[in-house]
MARMAR-945791 format. One record per residue: x, y, z of N, C-alpha, C in turn; residue in one letter. Coordinates in steps of 0.05 Angstrom, whole numbers, plus 32768, in hexadecimal, padded with zeros to 4 digits. Layout:
BEGIN
XYZXYZXYZa;...
***
This chain:
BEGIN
80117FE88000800080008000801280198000x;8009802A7FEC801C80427FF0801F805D8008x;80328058800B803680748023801E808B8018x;8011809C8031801280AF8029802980D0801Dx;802180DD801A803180F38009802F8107801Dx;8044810E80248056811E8042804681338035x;8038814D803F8035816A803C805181788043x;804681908037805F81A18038806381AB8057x;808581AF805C807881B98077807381D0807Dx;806481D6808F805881F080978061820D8097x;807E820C80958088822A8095809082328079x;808D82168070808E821C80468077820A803Ax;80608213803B804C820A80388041820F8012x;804582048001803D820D7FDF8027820B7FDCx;801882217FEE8007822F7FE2800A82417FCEx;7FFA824E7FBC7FFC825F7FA6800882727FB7x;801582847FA4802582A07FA6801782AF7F9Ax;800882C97F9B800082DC7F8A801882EA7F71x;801A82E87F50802782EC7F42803083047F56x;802C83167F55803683337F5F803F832D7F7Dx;804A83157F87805783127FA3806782F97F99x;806D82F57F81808182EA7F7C809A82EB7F6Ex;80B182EB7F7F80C982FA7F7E80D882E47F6Cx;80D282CD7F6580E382BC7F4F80DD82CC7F30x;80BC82CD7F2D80B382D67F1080C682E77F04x;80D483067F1580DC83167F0580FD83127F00x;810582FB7F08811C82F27F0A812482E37EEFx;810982D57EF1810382C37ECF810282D47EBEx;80F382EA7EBD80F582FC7EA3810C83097EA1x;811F830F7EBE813883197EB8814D83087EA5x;814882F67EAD816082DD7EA0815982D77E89x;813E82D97E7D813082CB7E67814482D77E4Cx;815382F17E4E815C82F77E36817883027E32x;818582F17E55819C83007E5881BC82F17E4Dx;81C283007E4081DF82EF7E3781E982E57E45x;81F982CD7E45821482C77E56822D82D37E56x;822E82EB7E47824982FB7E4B823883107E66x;8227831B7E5E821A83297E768217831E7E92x;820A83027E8B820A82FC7EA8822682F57EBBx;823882EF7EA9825782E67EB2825C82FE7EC0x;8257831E7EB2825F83337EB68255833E7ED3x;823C833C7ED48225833F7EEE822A83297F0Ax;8237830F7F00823E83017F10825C83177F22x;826E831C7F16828483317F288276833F7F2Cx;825F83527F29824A83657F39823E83657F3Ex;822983557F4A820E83557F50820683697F5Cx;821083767F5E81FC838E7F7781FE83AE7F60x;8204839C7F4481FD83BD7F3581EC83B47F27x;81D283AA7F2781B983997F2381A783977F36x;819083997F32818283997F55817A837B7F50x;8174836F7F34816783537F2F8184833D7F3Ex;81A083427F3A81AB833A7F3C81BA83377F5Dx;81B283467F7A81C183517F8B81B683357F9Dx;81B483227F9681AD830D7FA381C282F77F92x;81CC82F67F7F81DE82E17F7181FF82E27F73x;81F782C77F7D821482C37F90822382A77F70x;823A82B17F75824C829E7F63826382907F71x;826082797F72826C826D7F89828682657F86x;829382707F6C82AF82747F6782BF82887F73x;82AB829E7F7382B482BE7F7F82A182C77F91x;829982B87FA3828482C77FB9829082DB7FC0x;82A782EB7FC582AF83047FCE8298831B7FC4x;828D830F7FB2827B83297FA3826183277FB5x;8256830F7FBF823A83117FC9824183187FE1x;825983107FEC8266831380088263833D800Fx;826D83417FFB826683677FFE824A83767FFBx;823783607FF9822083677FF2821183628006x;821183468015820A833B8026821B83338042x;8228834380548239834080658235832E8078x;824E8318807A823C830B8092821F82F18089x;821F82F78076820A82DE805E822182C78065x;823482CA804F824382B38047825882A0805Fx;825A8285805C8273827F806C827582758054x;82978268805882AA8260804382B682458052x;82AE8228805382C78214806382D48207804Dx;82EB82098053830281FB803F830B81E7804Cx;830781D08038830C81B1804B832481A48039x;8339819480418349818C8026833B81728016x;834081737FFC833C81657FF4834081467FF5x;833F81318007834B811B8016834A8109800Bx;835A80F1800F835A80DE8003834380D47FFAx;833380CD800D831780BE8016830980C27FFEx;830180E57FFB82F180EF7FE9830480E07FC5x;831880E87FC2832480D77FA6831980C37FA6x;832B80B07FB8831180937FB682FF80927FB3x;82EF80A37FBA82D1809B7FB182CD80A57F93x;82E480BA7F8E82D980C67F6E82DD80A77F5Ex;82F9809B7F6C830380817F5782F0806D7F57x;82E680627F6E82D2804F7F7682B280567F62x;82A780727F63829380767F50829E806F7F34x;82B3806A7F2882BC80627F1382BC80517F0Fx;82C780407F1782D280247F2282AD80107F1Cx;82A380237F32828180167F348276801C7F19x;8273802D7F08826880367EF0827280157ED3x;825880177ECD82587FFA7EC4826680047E9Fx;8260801C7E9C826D80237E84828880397E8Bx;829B80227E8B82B980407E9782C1804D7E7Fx;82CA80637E9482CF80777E7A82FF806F7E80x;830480807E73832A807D7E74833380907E86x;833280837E96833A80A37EB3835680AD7EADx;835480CD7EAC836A80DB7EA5837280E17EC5x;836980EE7EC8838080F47EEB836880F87EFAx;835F80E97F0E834480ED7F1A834980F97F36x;836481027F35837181187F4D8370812B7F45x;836481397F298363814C7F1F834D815F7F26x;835681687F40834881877F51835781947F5Ex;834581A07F66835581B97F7A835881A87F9Bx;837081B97FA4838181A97FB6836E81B17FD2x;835381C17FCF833E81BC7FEB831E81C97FD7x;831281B67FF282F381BF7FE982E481D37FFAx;82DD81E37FE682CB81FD7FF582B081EF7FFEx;82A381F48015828F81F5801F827B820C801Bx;826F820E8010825E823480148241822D8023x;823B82428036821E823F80448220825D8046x;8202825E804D81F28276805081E5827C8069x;81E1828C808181D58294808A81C182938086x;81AB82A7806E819882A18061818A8287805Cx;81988279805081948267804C819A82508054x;818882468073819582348082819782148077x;81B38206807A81B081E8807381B781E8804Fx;81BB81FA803A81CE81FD802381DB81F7801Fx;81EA81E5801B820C81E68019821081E97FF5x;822981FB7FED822D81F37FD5825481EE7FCFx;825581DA7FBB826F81D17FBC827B81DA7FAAx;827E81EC7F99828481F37F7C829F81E37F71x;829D81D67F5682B081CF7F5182C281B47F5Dx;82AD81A87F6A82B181907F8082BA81757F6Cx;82A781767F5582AB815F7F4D82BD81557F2Bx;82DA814A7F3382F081447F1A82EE81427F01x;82F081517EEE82EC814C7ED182E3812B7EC5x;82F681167ED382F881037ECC82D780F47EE2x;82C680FC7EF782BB80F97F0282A081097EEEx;82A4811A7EEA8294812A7ED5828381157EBEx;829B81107EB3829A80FA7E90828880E77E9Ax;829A80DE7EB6828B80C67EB2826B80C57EBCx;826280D97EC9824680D67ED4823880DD7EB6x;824380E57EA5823480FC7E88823780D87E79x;824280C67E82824480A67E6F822F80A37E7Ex;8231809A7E9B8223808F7EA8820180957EA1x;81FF80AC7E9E81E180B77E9881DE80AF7E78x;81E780AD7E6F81E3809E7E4D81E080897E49x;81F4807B7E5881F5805D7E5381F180477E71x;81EF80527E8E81DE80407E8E81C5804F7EA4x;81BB80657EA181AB80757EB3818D806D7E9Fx;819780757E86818080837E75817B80647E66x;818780517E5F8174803A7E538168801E7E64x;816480217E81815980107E85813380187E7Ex;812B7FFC7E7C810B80097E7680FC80107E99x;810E80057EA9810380187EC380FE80347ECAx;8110803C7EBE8113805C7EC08109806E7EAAx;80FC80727EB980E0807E7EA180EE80A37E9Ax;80E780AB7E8580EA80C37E7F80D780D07E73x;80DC80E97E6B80C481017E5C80BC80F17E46x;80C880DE7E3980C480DB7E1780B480BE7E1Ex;80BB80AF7E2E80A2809A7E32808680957E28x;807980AB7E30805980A97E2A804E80B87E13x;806880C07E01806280CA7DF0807280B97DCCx;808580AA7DD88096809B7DBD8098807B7DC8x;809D806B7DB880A680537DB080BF804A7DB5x;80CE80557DCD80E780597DCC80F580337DCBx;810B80327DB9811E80157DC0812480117DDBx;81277FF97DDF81327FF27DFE81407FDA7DF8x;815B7FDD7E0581617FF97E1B816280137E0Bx;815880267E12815B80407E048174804A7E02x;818680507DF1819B80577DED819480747DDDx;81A1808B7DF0819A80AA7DE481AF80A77DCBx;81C3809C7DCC81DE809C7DB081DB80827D9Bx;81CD80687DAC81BF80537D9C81BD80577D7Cx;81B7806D7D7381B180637D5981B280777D4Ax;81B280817D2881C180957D1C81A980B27D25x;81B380BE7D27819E80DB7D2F818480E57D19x;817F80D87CF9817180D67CF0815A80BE7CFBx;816A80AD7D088151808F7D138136809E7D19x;811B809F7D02810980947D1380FA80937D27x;80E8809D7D3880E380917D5980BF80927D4Dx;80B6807D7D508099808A7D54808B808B7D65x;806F80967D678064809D7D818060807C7D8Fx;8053807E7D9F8048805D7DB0803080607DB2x;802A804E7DB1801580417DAC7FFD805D7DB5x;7FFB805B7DD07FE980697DDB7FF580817DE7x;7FFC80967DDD801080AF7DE47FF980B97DF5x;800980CD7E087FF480DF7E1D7FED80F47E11x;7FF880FF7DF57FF9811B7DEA7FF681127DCCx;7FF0811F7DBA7FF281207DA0801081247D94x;8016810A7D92803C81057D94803E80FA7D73x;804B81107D5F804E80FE7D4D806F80F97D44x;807F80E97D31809580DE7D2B80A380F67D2Cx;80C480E97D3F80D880F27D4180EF80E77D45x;810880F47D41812280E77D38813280E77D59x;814880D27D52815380CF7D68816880EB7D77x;816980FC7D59817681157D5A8169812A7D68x;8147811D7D61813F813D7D7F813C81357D93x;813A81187D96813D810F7DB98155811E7DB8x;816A81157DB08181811D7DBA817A81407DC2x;817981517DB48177816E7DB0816681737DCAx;814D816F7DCB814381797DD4812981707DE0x;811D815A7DDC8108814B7DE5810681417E00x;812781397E00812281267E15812A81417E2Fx;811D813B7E468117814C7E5C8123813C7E74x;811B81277E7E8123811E7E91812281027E95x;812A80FB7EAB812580DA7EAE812880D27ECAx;812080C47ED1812280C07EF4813180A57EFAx;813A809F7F13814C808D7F18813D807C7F33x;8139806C7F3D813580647F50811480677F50x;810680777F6E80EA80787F6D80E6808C7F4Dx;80CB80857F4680CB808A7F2980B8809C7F2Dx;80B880B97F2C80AF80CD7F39809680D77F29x;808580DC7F24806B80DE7F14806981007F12x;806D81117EFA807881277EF88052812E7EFBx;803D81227EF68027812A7EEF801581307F08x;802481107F1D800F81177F2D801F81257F4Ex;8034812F7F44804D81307F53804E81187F73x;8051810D7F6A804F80F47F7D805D80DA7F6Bx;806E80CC7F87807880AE7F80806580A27F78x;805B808B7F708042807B7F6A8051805E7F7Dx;806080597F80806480487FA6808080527FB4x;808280467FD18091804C7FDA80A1802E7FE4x;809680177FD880A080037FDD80BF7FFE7FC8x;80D47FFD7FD780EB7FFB7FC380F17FE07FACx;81017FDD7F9980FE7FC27F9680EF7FB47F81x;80DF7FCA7F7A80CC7FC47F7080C27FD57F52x;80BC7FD57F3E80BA7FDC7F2880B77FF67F23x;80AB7FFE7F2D809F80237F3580B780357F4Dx;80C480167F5F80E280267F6A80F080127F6Ax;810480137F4F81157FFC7F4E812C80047F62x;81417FFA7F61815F80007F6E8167801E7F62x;8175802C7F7B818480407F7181A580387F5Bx;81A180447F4C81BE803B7F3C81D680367F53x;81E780257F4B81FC80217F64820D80367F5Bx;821380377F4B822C804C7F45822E80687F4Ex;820F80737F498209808A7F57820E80847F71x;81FB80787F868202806D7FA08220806F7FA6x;823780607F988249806C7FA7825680857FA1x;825380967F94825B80A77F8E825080B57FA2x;823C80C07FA5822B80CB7FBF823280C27FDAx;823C80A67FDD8239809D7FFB825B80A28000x;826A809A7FED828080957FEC828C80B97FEEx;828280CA7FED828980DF7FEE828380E7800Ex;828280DC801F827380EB8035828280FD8042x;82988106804982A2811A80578293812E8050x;8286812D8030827981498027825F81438025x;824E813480298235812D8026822781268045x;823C8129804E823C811E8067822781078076x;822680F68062821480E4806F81F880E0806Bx;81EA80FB806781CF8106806481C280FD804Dx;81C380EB803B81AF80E1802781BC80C38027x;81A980B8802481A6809C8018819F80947FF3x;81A1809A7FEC819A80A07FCD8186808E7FC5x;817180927FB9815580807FB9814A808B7F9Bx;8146809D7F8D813C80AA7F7C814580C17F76x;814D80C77F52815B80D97F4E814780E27F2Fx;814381067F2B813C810E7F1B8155811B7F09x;815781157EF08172811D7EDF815B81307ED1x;816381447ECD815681587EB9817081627EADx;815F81647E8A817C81677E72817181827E67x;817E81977E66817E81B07E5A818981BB7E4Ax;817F81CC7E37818181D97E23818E81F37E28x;819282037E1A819782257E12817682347E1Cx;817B82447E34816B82557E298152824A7E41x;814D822C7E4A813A82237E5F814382277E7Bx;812D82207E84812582287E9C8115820F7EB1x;8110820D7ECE810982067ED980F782127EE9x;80E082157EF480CD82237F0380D2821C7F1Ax;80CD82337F3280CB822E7F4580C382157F55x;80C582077F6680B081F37F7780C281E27F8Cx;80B281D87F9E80C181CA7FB780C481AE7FAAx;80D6819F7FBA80D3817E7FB680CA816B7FD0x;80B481727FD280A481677FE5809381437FE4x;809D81387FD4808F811E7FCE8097810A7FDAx;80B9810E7FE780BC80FD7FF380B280FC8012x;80B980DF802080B880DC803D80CB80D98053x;80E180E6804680F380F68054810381108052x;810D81128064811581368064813481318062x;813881208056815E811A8056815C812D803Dx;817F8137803C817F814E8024817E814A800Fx;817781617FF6817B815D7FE2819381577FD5x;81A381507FC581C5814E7FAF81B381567F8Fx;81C1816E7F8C81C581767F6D81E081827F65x;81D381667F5A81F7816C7F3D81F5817A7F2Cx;820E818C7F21820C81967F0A8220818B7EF1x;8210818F7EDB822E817F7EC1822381907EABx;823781947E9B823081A27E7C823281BD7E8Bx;821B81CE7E7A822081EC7E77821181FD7E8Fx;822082117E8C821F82267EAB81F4822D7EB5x;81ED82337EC181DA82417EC681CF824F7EE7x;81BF825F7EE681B5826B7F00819F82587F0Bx;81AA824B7F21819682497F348184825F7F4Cx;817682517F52816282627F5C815982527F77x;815D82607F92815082507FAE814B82607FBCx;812F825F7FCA812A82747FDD811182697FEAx;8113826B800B8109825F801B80E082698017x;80E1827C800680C1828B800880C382917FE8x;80A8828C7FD880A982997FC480A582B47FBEx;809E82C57FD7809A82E67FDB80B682ED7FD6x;80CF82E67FDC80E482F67FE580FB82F17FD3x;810782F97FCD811B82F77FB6813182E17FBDx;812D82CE7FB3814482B47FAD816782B77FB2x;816A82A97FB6818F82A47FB6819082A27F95x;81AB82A77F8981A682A87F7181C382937F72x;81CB827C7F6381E182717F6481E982707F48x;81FD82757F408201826D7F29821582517F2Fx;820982427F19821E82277F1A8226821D7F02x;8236820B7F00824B82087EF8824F81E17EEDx;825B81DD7EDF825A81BB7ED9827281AE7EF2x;826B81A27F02827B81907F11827381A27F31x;825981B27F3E825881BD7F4C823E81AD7F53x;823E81A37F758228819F7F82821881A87F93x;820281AA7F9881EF81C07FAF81E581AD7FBBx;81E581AE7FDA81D281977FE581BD81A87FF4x;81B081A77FF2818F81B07FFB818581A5801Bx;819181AC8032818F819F8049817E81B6805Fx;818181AE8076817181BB8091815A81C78082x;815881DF8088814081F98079813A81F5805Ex;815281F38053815181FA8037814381D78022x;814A81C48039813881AF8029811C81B18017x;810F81BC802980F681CA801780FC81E28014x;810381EF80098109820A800280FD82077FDDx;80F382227FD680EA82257FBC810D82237FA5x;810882197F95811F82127F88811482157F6Bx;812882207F528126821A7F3C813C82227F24x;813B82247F04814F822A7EFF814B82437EE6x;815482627EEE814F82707EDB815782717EC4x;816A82637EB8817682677E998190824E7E9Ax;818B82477E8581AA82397E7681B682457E69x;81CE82437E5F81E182577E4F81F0823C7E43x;81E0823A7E2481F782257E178212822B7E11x;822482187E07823E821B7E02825282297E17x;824782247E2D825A822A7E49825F820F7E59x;826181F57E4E826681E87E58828681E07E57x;829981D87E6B82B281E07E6382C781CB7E54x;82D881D57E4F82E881C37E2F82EF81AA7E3Bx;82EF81A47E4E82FC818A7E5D82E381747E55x;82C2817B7E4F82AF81617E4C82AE81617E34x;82C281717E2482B881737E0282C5814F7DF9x;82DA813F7E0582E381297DF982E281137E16x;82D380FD7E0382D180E77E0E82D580CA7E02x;82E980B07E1982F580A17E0C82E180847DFDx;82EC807A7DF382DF805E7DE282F480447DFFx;82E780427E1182EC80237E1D82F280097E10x;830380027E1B830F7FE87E0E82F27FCE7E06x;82DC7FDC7E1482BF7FC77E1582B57FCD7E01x;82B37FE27DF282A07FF57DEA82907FE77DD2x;82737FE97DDF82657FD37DD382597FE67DB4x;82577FE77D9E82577FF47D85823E7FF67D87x;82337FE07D7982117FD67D7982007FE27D94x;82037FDC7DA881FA7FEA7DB781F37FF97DC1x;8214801B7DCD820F80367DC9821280477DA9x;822380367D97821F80507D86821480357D74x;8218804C7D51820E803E7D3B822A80377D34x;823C80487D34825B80477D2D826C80527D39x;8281804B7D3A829B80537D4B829980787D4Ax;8295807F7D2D829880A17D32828580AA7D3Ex;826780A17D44825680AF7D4F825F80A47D70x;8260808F7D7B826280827D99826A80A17DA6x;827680A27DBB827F80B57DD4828880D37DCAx;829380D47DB2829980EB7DAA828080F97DA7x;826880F57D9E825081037D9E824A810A7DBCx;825281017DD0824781047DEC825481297DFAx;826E812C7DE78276813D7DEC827681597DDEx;826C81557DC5825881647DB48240816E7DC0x;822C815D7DCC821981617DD48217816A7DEDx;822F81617DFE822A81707E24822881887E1Ax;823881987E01824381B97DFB822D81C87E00x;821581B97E0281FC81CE7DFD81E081BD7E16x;81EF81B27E2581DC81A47E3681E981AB7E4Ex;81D381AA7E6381DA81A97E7C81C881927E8Ax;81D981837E9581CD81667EA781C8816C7EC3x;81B581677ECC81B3816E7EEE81A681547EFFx;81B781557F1581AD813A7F1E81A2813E7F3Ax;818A813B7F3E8180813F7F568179812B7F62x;818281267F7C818481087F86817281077FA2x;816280F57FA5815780FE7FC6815380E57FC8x;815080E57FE9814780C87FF7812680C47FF9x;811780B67FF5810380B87FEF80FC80A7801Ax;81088098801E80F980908036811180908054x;81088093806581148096808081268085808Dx;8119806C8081811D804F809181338049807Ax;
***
C-alpha cells in the first residue's frame, strides 16, 4: 500500500503567490534575454544592477561578500585522500569506463560556502575532477538513460528502442510515436531527441512529473527499482563532503538547452527530509533559491563539476533555474575516449559517431542531477 504524500511544511507552505508578490517572475524576465558576456560581466558586480544584488558567484564571492556583510562563510577543507578514492572507486564502479587521465586533477583544497540567509546550503564549486566529470556525462548515456525502468519525457509520447541508446543509432533514425501517445505526437528523428526533446529521466523512485507524486514507496520493485550503484558510491563514498546526510534512492536528471529555464517549486514528494545533491555538468547557468516566493532569491551562478546540497531550512526552500548559456561548457568535456570494450552495435552506429559525438553535444547541454532520499528507514 502506498505511503501517504508528506505536505509541505508549515513555514514554506506552496500555497499560490500573488503574481505581483512574486520576486522569482521579474528575475525570469531579467535573464530571459541576457547575454553571457553580460552576465559574466554583472557576476564581478552585482550591486550595479538592482535585479542582480542578490547573485553570488562562488568562484569570487568577495563580490556578494561587499554587498552582503557577514552573509557569507568560506571553509576550506584539503582535498584528502579518502575523497580521491572515492572519485577512483565511482570509476572503477561505472560499468562503461571511461580512460582516466589524472583523476588528482583539482585544486589542492575544497571550498565550503554557506549562508546565513540561507540556513543548511552548502555549495562546493568546482568540487568535482574533469576525469569524474566525463565519466558521470557516459554514465548518463550509457547506463542511466537505457534501462526500460527509468522512464523519461519521451516515453508516453515515442516508440523508443530498448535499451534506449541517446547515440544508438544514426541521427536521421526514425522514432515513431507509440502506440497510445498522451499528446498528439507525430514522427521524429533520433537527432531531435538528441537536440532537444528529450527533458529528463528519473533514476530509482520513478517520480510522476503529472501527478507530482511517487506512484510507491515500496523499493525493489518496478515503479522503485535499485538506485544505480555507481552513483551510490560516488555520493556515499564522498562523505567528508556530503557528510553522511543522503542515502540515494531516486534521482531527477534534467537535460538543457540554450536559452531554458526551470520554474520555481519545492521538492516535497518525498518522506524524508534528508538533503537534497545537485550536480552540475555541461554549460554555465543561474540558479535561483529562496526560502519565500515574496522575497528575492539567492542567485548562484554555476558552473560544470559544482555541487549544491539543499539541507536544514533550505531543504524545502523554493528552487529553480533562470537561464542556460550554451557553448560555456569547458574545453576539458569537448573529448572523450573509445574503451578497450567498446561495444559498436550497441552505443554508436560507427566508430566516428561513438563518444566523440558525446563531446559535441555536452557544448550546448547542461546535465543536472538531482538526487534525494525518498524514505527515512
Amino acid at each position: 500500500m502506498m505511503s501517504p504524500i508528506p505536505s509541505s511544511p508549515p513555514s514554506l507552505q506552496s500555497s499560490k503567490t500573488p503574481a505581483s508578490h512574486n520576486a522569482f517572475r521579474p528575475l525570469y524576465k531579467f535573464y530571459r534575454h541576457l547575454s553571457y558576456e553580460k552576465f559574466d560581466e554583472l557576476c564581478y558586480e552585482p550591486g550595479s544592477n538592482l535585479e542582480t544584488r542578490t547573485l553570488l558567484d562562488p568562484m569570487f564571492p568577495e563580490h556578494f561578500q561587499e554587498l552582503h556583510p557577514g552573509d557569507v562563510s568560506i571553509a576550506t577543507y584539503p582535498f584528502t585522500v579518502d575523497v580521491l578514492e572515492s572519485f577512483s572507486k565511482f570509476i572503477d564502479a561505472s560499468p562503461s569506463q571511461i580512460s582516466v587521465g589524472n583523476v588528482s586533477q583539482c585544486a589542492a583544497t575544497i571550498q565550503e560556502i554557506t549562508l546565513k540567509s540561507m540556513p543548511g546550503l552548502r555549495i562546493y564549486p568546482g568540487i568535482l575532477t574533469p576525469d569524474v566529470q566525463r565519466q558521470l556525462i557516459v554514465n548518463v548515456i550509457e547506463e542511466y538513460l537505457p534501462p526500460e525502468t527509468h522512464l523519461t519525457n519521451l516515453h508516453p509520447s515515442y516508440a523508443l528502442p530498448q535499451p534506449f541508446q541517446l547515440f544508438g543509432l544514426p541521427p536521421d533514425t526514425t522514432i515513431a510515436p507509440s502506440e497510445k501517445p498522451t499528446a498528439a505526437a507525430t514522427s521524429t528523428t533520433i537527432g531531435n531527441l538528441q537536440d532537444n526533446k528529450l527533458r529528463w529521466v528519473t533514476l530509482g523512485g520513478q517520480y510522476n512529473w503529472t501527478t507530482k507524486k511517487y506512484p510507491t514507496f515500496e523499493p525493489h520493485t518496478r515503479e522503485f527499482p535499485d538506485f544505480p550503484a555507481s552513483l551510490t558510491t560516488l555520493l556515499k563514498g564522498a562523505s567528508p563532503i556530503f557528510k553522511d546526510k543522503i542515502n540515494p534512492e531516486a534521482s531527477i536528471i534534467n537535460f538543457y538547452s540554450d536559452g531554458d529555464i526551470l520554474s520555481p517549486h519545492q521538492d516535497i514528494a518525498e518522506l524524508s527530509n534528508a538533503d537534497l545533491v545537485s550536480v552540475s555538468l555541461g554549460c554555465e547557468a543561474v540558479f535561483f533559491c529562496g526560502l519565500a516566493k515574496d522575497k528575492a532569491p539567492l542567485q548562484v551562478r554555476v558552473r560544470s563539476g559544482d555541487i549544491i546540497v539543499m539541507g536544514g531550512q533550505s531543504r524545502f526552500a523554493w528552487h529553480g533555474v533562470g537561464r542556460i548559456w550554451d557553448k560555456t561548457t569547458p574545453d576539458y568535456l569537448s573529448e572523450f575516449d573509445y574503451p578497450g570494450n567498446f561495444d559498436q552495435e550497441m552505443i554508436a552506429h560507427n566508430v566516428a559517431s561513438g563518444r566523440k559525438c558525446y563531446g559535441q553535444w555536452i557544448l550546448s547541454k547542461r546535465i543536472n542531477l538531482n538526487v534525494r532520499q525518498m524514505l527515512d528507514s
